[in-house]
N, C-alpha and C positions, 0 to 999 in steps of 0.2 A: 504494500500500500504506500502512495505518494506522498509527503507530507504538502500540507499544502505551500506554497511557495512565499507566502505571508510571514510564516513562520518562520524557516530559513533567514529569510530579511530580517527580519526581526532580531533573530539572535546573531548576525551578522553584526549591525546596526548595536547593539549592545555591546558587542566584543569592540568594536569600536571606540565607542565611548569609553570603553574600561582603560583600553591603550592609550587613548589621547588625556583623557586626564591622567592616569600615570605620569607621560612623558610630560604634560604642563607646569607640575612644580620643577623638574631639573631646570627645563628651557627656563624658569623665574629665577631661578636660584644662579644661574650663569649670568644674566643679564642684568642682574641688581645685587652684587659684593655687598657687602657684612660692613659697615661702616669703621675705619680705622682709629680707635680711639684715641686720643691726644692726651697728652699726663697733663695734669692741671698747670696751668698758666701757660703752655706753648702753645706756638703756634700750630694750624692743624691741617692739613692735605685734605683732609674736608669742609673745613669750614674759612679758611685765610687766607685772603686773596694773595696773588700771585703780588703784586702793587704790595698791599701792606709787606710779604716776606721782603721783599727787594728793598724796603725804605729801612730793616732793622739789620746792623750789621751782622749779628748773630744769624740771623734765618738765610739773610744774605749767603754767607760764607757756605752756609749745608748748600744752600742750592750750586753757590758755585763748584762745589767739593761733589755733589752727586749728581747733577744736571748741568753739568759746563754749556753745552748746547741749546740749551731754554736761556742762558744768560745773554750767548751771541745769537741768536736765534732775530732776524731784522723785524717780522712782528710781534716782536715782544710789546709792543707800547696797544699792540691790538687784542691781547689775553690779560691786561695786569687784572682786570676788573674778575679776571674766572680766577679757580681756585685748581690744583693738582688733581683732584679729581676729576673736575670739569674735564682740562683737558685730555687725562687719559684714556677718553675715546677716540681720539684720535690717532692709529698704527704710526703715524710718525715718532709720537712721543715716546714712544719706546717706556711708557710708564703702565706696567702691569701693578697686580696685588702685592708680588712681591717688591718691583720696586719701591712702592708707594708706602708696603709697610718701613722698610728699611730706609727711608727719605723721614717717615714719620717717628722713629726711634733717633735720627739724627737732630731731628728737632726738638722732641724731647730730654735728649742730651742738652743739647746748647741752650735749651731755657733754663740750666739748674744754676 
């Protein structure tokens, strides 16, 4: 006996569903990083603009020490208002998770 062909779909249609929301939280979880927390009083790769680091010579120096290229970089004067997060969407910046942690422990140094 045939099953009817409603049902097939159906449970096709559910398997479906089961797989895409599955895979929906990784695809969230890739695209939206775990925010970098900053030791109290330093400056922060998620929240300090690129402008305020460059005006303090302390944040100054990490940047120049772990992003030489962001320093000579000619639109620099076109990101100061964004922050190290902002622009680590951008493949140029060569600024991953692990960068950004390891930039964000260097500025937690240089604030003590």
């Amino acid at each position: 006996m045939k099953r009817p062909l409603s049902a097939g779909a159906g449970g096709l249609a559910l398997a479906l569903c089961l797989a895409v929301s599955s895979i929906a939280p990784m695809a969230r979880a890739q695209s939206t990083p775990e925010p970098i927390v900053a030791a109290p009083g330093a400056f922060s790769v998620e929240d300090t603009s690129i402008g305020d680091m460059l005006a303090n010579p302390a944040a100054r120096a990490v940047l120049e020490k772990d992003m030489p290229a962001l320093i000579a970089y000619p639109g620099l004067d076109l990101i100061v208002a964004m922050t190290l997060r902002q622009i680590s969407v951008y493949p140029e910046t060569q600024l991953d998770e692990a960068k950004l942690t390891a930039i964000q422990k260097d500025l937690d140094a240089a604030s003590k």
